[in-house]
N, CA, C and O of each residue as an XYZ file, in Angstrom:
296
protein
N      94.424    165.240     67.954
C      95.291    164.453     68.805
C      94.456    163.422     69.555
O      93.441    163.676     70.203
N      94.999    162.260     69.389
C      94.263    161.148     70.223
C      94.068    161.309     71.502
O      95.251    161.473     71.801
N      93.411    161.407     72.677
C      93.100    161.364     74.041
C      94.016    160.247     74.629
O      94.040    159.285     73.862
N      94.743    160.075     75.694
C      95.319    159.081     76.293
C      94.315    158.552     77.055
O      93.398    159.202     77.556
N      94.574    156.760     77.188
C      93.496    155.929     77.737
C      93.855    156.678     79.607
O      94.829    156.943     80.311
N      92.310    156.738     79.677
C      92.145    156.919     81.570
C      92.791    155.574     82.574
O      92.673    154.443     82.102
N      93.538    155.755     84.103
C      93.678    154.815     84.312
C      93.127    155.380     85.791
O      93.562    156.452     86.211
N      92.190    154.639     86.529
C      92.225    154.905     87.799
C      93.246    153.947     88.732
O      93.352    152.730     88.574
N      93.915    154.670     89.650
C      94.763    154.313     90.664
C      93.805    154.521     92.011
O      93.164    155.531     92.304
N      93.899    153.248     92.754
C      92.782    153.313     94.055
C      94.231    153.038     95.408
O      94.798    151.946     95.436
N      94.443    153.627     95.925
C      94.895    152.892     96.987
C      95.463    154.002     98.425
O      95.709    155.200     98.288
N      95.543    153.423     99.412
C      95.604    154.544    100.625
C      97.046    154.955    100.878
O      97.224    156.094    101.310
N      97.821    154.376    100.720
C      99.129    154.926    100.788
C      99.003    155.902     99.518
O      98.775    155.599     98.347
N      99.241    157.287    100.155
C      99.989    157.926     98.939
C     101.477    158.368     98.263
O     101.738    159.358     97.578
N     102.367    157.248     98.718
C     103.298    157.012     98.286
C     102.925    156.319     96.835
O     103.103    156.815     95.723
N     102.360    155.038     97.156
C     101.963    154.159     96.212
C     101.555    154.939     95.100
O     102.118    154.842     94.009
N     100.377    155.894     95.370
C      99.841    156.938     94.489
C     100.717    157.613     93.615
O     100.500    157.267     92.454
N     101.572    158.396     93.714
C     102.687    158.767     93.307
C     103.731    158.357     92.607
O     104.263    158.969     91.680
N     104.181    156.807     93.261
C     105.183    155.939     92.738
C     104.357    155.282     91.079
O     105.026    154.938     90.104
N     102.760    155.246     91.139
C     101.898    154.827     90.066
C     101.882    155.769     89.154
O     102.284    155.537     88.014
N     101.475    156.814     89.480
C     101.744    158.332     88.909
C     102.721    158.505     88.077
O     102.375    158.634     86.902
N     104.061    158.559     88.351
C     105.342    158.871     87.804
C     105.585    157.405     86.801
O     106.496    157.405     85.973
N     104.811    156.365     86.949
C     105.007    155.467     86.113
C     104.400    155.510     84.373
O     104.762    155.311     83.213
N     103.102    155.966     85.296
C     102.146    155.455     84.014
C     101.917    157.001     83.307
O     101.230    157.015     82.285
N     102.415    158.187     83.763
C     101.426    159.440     83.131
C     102.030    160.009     82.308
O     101.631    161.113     81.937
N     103.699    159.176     81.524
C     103.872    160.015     80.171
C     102.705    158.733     79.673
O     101.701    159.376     79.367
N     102.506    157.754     79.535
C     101.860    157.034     78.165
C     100.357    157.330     78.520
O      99.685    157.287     77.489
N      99.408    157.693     79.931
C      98.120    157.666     80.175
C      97.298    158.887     80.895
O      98.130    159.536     81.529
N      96.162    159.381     81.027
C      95.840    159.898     82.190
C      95.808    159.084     82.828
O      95.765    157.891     82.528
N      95.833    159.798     84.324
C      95.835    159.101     85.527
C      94.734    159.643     86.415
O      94.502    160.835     86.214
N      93.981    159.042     87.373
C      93.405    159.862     88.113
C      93.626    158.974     89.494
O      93.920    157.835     89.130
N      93.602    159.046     90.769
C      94.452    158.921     91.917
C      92.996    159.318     92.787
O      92.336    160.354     92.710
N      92.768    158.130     93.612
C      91.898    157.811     94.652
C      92.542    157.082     96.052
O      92.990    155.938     96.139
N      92.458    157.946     96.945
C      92.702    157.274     98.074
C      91.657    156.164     98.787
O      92.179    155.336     99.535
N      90.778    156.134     98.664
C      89.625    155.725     99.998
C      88.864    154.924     98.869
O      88.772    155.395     97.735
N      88.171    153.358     99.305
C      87.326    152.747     98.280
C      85.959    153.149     97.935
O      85.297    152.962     96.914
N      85.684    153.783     99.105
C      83.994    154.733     99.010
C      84.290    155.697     98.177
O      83.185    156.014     97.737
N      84.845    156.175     97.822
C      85.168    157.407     96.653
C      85.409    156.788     95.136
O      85.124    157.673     94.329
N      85.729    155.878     94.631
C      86.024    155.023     93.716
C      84.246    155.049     92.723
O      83.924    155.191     91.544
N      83.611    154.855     93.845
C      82.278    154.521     93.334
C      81.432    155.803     92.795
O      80.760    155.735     91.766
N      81.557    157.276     93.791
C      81.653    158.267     93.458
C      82.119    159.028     92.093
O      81.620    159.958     91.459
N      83.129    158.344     91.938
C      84.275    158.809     90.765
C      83.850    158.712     89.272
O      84.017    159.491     88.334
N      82.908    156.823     89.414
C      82.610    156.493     88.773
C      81.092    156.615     88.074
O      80.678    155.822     87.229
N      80.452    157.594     88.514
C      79.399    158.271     88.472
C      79.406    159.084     87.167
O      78.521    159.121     86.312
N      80.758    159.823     87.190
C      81.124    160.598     86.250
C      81.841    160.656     85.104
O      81.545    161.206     84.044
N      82.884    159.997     85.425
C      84.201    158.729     84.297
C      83.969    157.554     84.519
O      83.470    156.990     85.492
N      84.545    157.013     83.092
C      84.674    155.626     83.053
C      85.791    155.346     82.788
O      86.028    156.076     81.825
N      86.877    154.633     83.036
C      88.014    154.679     82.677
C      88.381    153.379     81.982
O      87.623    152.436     81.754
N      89.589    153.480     81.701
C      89.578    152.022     80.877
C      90.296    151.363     81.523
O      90.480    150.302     80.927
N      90.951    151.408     82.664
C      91.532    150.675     83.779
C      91.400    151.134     84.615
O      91.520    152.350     84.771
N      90.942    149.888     85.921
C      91.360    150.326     87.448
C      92.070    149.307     88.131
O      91.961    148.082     88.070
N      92.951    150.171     88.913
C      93.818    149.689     89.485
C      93.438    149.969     91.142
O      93.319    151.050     91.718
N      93.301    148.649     91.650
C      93.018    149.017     92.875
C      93.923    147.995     94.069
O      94.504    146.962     93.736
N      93.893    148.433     95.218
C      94.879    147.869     96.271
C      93.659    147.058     97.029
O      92.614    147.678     97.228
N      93.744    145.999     97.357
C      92.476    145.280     97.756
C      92.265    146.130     99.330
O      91.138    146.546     99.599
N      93.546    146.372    100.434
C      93.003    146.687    101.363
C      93.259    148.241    101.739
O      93.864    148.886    102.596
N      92.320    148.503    100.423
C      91.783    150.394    100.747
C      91.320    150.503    102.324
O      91.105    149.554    103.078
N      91.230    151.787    102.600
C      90.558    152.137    103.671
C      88.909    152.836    103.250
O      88.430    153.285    102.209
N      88.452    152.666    104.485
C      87.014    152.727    104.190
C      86.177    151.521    103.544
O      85.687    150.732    104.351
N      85.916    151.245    101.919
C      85.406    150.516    101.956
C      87.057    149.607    100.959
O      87.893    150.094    100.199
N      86.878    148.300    101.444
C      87.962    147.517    100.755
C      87.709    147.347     99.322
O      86.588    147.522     98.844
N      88.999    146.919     98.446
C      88.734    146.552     97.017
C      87.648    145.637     96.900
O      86.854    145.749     95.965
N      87.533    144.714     97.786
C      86.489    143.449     97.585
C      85.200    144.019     97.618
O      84.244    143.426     97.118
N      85.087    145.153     98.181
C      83.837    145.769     98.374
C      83.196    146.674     97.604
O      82.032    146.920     97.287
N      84.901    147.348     97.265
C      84.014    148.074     95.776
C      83.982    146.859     94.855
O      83.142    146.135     95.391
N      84.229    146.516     94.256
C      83.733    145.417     92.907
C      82.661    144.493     93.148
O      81.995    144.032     92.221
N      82.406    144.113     94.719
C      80.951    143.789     94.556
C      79.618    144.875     94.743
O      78.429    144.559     94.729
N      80.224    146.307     94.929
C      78.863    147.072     94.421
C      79.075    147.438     93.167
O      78.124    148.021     92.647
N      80.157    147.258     92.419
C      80.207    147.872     90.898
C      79.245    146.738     90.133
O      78.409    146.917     89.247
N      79.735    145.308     90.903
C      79.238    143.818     90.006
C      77.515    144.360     89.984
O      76.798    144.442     88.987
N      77.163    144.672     91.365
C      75.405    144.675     91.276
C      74.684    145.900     90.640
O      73.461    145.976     90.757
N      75.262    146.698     90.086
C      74.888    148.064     89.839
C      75.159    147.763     88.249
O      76.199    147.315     87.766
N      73.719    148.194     87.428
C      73.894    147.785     86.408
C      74.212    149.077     85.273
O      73.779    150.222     85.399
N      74.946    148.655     84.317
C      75.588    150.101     83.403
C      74.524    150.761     82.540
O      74.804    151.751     81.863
């Protein structure tokens, strides 16, 4: 059986989380991050094939994770 593509969901409302959830998780995994400092964490371990992020996370903002993802090399 084929694996469904990973999607990370970043954002602090967890409504939003949920409302993303119930959208995307018959066709994908999903994995569900509140806080932008954890995103980077996450990504230590998975790679996913989408992220979806809310620019104004708490902790560190979307703008902030993608410029430590940009300088950190794969």
């Amino acid at each position: 059986m084929k694996q469904k593509p990973l999607i990370l969901v970043v954002d602090s409302a967890k409504l939003a989380l949920r409302y993303m959830e119930s959208i995307l998780m018959e066709s994908y995994e999903i994995a569900l991050i509140e806080q932008g400092k954890e995103v980077l964490d996450y990504l230590q371990c998975k790679r996913p094939d989408l992220i979806l992020m809310n620019a104004n996370v708490s902790g560190m903002n979307g703008f902030e994770v993608l410029q430590k993802l940009k300088s950190q090399k794969n």
